[in-house]
C-alpha positions in Angstrom: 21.6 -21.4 27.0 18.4 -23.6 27.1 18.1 -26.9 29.1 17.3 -29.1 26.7 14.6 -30.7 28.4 12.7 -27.0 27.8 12.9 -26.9 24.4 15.8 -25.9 21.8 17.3 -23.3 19.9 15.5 -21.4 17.5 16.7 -20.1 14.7 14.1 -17.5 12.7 15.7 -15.7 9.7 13.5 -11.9 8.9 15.2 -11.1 5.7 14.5 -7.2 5.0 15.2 -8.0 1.2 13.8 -7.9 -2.1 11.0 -10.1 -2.3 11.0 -11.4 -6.7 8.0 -12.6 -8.0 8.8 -14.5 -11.4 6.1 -15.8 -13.1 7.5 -19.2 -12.6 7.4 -18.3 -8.8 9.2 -16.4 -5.5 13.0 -16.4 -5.1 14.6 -14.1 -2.2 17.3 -11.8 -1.5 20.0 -13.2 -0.1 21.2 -9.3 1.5 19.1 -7.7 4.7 18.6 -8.1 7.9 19.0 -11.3 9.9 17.5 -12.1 13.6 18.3 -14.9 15.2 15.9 -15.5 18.3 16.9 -17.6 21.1 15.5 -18.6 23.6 17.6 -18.3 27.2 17.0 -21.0 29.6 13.5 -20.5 28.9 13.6 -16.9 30.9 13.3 -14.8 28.1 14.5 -14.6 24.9 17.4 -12.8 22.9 17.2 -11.1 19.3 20.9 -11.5 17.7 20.1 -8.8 14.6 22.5 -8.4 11.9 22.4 -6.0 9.4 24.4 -6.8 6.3 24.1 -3.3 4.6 27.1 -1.4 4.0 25.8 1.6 3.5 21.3 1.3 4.9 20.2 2.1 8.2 17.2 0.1 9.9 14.8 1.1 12.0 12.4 -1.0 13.6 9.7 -0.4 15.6 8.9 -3.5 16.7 10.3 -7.5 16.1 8.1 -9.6 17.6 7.2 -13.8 18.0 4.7 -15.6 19.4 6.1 -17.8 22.6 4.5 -21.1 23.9 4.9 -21.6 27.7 4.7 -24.7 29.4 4.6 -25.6 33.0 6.9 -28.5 34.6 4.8 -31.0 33.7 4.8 -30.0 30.4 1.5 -28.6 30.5 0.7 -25.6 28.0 -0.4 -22.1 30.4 0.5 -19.5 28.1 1.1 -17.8 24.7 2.7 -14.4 24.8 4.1 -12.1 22.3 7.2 -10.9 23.0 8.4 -7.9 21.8 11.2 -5.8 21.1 10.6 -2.2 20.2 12.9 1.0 18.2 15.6 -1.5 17.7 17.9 1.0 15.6 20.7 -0.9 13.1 23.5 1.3 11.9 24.6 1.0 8.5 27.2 -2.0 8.8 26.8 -2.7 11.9 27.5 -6.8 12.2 25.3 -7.7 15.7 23.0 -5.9 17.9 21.4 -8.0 20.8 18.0 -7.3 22.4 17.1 -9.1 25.5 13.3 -9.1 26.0 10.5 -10.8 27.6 11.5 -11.0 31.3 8.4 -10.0 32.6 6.4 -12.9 30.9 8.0 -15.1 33.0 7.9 -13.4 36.5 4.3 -13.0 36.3 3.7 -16.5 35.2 5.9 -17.7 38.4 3.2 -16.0 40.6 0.7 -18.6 39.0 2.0 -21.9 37.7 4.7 -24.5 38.8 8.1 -23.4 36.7 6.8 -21.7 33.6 9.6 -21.7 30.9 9.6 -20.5 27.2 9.8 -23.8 25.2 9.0 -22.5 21.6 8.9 -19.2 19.9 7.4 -18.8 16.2 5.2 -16.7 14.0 8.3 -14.3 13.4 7.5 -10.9 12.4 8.8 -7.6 11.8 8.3 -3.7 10.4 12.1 -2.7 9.9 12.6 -0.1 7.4 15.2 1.1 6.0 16.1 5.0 6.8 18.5 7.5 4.7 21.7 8.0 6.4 22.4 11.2 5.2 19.5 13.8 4.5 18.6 14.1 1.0 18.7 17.8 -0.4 15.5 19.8 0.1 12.9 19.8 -3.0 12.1 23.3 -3.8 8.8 23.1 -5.6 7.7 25.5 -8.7 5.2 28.0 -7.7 1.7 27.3 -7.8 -0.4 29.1 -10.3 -2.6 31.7 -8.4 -5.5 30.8 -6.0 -4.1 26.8 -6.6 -3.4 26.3 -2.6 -2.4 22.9 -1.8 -4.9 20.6 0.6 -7.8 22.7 -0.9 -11.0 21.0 -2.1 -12.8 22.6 -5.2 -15.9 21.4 -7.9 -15.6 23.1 -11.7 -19.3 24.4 -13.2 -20.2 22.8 -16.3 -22.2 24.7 -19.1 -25.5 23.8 -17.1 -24.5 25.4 -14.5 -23.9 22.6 -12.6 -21.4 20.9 -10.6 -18.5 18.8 -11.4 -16.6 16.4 -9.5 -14.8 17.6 -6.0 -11.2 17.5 -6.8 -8.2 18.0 -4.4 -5.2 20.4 -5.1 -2.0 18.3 -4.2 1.5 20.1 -3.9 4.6 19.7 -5.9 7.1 17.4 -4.4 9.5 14.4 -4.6 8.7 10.5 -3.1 10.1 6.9 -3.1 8.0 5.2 -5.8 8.0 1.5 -5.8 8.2 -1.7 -3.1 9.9 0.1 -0.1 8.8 -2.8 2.1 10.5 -5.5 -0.1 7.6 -7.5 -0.1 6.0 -6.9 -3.6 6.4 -8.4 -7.3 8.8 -7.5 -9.5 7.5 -4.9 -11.5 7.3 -2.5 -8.3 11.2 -2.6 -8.2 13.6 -0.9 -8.0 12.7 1.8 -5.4 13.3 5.5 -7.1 12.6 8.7 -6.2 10.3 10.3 -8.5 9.0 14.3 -8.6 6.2 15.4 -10.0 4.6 18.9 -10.4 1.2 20.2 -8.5 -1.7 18.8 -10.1 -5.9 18.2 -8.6 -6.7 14.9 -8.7 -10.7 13.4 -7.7 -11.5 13.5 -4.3 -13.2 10.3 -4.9 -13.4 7.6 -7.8 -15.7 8.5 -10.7 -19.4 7.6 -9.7 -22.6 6.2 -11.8 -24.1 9.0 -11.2 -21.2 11.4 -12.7 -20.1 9.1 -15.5 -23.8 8.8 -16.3 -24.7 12.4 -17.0 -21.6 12.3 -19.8 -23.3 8.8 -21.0 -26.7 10.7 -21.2 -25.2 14.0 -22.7 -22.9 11.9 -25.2 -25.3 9.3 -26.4 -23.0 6.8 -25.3 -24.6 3.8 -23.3 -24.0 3.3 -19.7 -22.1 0.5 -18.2 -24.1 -2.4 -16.1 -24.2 -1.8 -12.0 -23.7 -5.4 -12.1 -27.1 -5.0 -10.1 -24.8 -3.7 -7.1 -26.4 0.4 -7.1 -25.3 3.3 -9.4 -26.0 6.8 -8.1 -22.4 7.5 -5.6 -21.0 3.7 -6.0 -17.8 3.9 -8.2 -18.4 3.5 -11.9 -17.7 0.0 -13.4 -17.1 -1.8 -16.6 -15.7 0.8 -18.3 -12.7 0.8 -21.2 -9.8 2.8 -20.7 -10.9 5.2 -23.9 -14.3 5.5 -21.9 -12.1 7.1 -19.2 -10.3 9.3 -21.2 -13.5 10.3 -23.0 -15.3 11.0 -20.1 -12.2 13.2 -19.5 -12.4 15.2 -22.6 -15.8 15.6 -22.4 -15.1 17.3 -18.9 -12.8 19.0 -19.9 -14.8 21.2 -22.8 -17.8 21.5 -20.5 -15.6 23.4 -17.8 -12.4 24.8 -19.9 -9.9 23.3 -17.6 -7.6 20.4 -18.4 -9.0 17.1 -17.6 -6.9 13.7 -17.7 -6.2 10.1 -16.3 -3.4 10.6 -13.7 0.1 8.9 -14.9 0.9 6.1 -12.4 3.3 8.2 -10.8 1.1 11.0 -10.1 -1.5 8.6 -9.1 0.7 6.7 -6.7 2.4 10.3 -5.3 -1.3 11.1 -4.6 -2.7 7.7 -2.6 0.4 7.6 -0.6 0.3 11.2 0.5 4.0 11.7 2.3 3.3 8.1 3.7 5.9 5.0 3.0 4.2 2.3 4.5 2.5 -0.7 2.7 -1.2 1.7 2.9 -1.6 4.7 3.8 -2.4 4.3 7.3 0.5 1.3 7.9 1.7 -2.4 6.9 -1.4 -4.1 8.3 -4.3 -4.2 6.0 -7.7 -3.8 7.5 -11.5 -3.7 6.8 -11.8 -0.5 9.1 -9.6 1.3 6.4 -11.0 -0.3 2.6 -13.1 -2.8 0.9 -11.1 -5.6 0.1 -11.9 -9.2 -0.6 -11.3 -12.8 1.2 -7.5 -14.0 2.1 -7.7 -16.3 -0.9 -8.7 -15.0 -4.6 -10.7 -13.8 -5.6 -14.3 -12.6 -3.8 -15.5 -9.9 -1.9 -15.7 -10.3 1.8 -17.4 -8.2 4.3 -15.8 -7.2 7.7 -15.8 -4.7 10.2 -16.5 -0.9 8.7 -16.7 -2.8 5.5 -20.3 -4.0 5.1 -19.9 -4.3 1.1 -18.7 -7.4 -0.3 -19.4 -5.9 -4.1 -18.5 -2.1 -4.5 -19.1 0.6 -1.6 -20.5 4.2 -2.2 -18.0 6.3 -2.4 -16.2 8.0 0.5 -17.3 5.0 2.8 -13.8 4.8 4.7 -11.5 7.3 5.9 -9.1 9.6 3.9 -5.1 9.6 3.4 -3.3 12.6 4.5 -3.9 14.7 1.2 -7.8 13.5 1.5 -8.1 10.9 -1.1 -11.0 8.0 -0.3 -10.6 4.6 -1.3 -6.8 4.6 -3.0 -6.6 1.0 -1.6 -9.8 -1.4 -2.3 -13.4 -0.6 -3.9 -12.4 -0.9 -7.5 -9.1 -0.9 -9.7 -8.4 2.7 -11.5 -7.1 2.9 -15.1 -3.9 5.7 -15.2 -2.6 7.5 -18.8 0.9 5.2 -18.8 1.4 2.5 -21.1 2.5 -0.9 -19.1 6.3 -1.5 -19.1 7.6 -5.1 -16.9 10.7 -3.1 -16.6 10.2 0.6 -16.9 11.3 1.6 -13.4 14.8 0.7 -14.1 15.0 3.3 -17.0 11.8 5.8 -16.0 12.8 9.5 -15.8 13.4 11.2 -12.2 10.8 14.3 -12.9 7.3 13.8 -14.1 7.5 9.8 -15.6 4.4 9.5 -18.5 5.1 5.6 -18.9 6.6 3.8 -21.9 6.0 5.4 -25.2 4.8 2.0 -27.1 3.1 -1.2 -25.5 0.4 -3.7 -25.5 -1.4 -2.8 -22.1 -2.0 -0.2 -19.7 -1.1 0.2 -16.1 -4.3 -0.1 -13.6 -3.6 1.3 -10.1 -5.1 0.8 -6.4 -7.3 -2.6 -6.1 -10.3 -3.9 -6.1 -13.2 -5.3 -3.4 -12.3 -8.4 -4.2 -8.4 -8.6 -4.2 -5.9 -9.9 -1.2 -4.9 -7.4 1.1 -1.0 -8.5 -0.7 -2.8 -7.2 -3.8 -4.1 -3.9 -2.1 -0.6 -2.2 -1.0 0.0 1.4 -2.6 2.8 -0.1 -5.1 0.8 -2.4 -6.8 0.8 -2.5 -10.4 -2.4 -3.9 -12.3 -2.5 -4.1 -16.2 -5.0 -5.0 -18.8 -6.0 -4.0 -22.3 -6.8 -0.9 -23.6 -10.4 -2.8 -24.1 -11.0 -4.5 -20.9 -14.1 -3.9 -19.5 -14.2 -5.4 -15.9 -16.6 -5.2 -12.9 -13.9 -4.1 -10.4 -12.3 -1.3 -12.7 -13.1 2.2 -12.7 -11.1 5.3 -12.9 -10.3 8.2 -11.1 -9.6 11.9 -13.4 -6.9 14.5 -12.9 -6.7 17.9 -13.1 -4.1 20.1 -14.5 -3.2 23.5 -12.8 
């Protein structure tokens, strides 16, 4: 093991586990996975993993720490990461040992006195858990004629104009909820969900769209908060604006218009995925417009230039083509809010709680925590909250 004048054993626990988020505060799992790190005779290191699950596979791509070097005087010449990659845990399988950062050490030789691991921390993982036996396939109802899944269409209104582009998404089955265990408590527990095919908007609800039903309703147009209307995401508007705006589409094209139910809506922003976003676990500027690491202010970085609201379609799409399901503004859904609701919801085609105070608001907002941004979030409000950072985004039926 380590000499002891080179530093001591480290002992980091990465608890895969159910992260609970009380109001009073965070308690944690006790169950997951444990890795011990230690460091051996400050050569390299060793992950000890444990996986306490009977009946849950891991996979992990990588488990990583960050080491601290020193030479034999005790002088600081390096920090590394060191890194151990598809690590694969068996259901029940007690200990698993990955030696790994060898070659840290035999370069450093090459240009200091004695170089020897002395510390290791900033612990961090992306194990997930994987299905040990293949779940059955989902056969999906047939789509109604001409509705062909990926496909991007605009209804005509009665002036012959256009409406807003809407993506056709395919039938199918998804784990709904915190699958990273690192979430509040409302997102648990995981369940799979199906729902049918539906359209839902390409993008959120603009100014510019919500405006022309404002003009041709008589109803009077939310505040830009002096930020730009035109193709920035509509603000500041109640949930029964939302749904109003949705009727009114809906008789000025003959097709069924509707807020998305928070399981279509979260089916649809994470698009086959299961990570934390769409594109992985690490949030990033170069993906949405999300605020500072502290509540609550907008912040701008990177490909995100906007610390209010950005134009629409300003960052990349998911894998069904949906813009700005994480960050830019929060997006009322139909389902009435329920603490507890995903302990008891249906299997096919969840509509929420059938009484309740609040409603559930989905996605996040330009100036939420990247913690606050991940696709299993669950917002709620009043029917009559009226909030710079809330929009909506419509549905449509088949």
């Amino acid at each position: 093991m380590i000499k002891a004048s080179f530093g001591k054993v480290v002992r980091l626990w990465l608890l895969v586990a159910i992260l609970i988020m009380p109001q009073a505060g965070v308690a944690e799992s006790p169950l997951g996975i444990a890795v011990d790190v230690v460091i051996h005779e400050g050569r390299f290191v060793i992950f000890y993993l444990t996986n306490f699950y009977e009946d849950k596979a891991f996979r992990c791509p990588f488990i990583r720490v960050r080491a601290t070097v020193k030479d034999r005087q005790g002088n600081i010449v390096a920090l590394r990461s060191i890194t151990a990659r598809n690590v694969a845990l068996p259901a029940g399988s007690r200990e698993k040992q990955e030696e790994v950062g060898k070659e840290i050490i035999q370069k450093l030789e090459l240009q200091f006195d004695q170089p020897r691991i002395v510390d290791v921390s900033d612990p961090y993982h992306n194990c997930q858990s994987i299905q040990t036996t293949p779940p059955p396939p989902v056969t999906p109802p047939p789509l109604p004629n001409n509705f062909l899944a990926g496909k991007v269409f605009r209804d005509r209104l009665k002036d012959g104009s256009l409406g807003p582009e809407m993506v056709r998404i395919p039938a199918g089955s998804f784990r709904m909820g915190d699958i990273q265990g690192s979430g509040f408590s409302n997102e648990k527990p995981v369940h799979k969900v199906s729902v049918g095919a539906f359209a839902i908007g390409k993008y959120e609800v603009t100014f510019a769209e919500y405006d022309k039903f404002a003009q041709a309703t008589g109803k009077s147009k939310p505040s830009d908060s002096g930020w730009g209307r035109g193709n920035r995401p509509v603000i500041r508007v109640f949930w029964d604006d939302a749904t109003a705006y949705a009727s009114w589409l809906s008789k000025q094209t003959g097709k069924k218009y509707r807020l998305p139910t928070e399981a279509e809506w979260e089916y649809a922003a994470r698009a086959g995925t299961e990570t934390k976003y769409w594109w992985g676990n690490r949030a990033s500027h170069d993906y949405m417009n999300y605020g500072t690491e502290e509540c609550c202010d907008g912040f701008a970085k990177g490909k995100d230039r906007w610390k209010y609201t950005a134009p629409v379609g300003s960052f990349g799409a998911n894998p069904f083509g949906l813009h700005d399901v994480h960050g830019n503004v929060l997006e009322w859904v139909s389902d009435i809010y329920s603490r507890d609701y995903y302990s008891s919801s249906p299997r096919s085609n969840p509509k929420g709680p059938s009484t309740g105070r609040y409603r559930v608001l989905r996605g996040s907002s330009w100036d939420f925590t990247a913690r606050l941004a991940g696709v299993a979030t669950r917002g709620v409000g009043p029917d009559s909250l009226r909030y710079y950072s809330i929009g909506f985004r419509l549905l449509r039926q088949p």
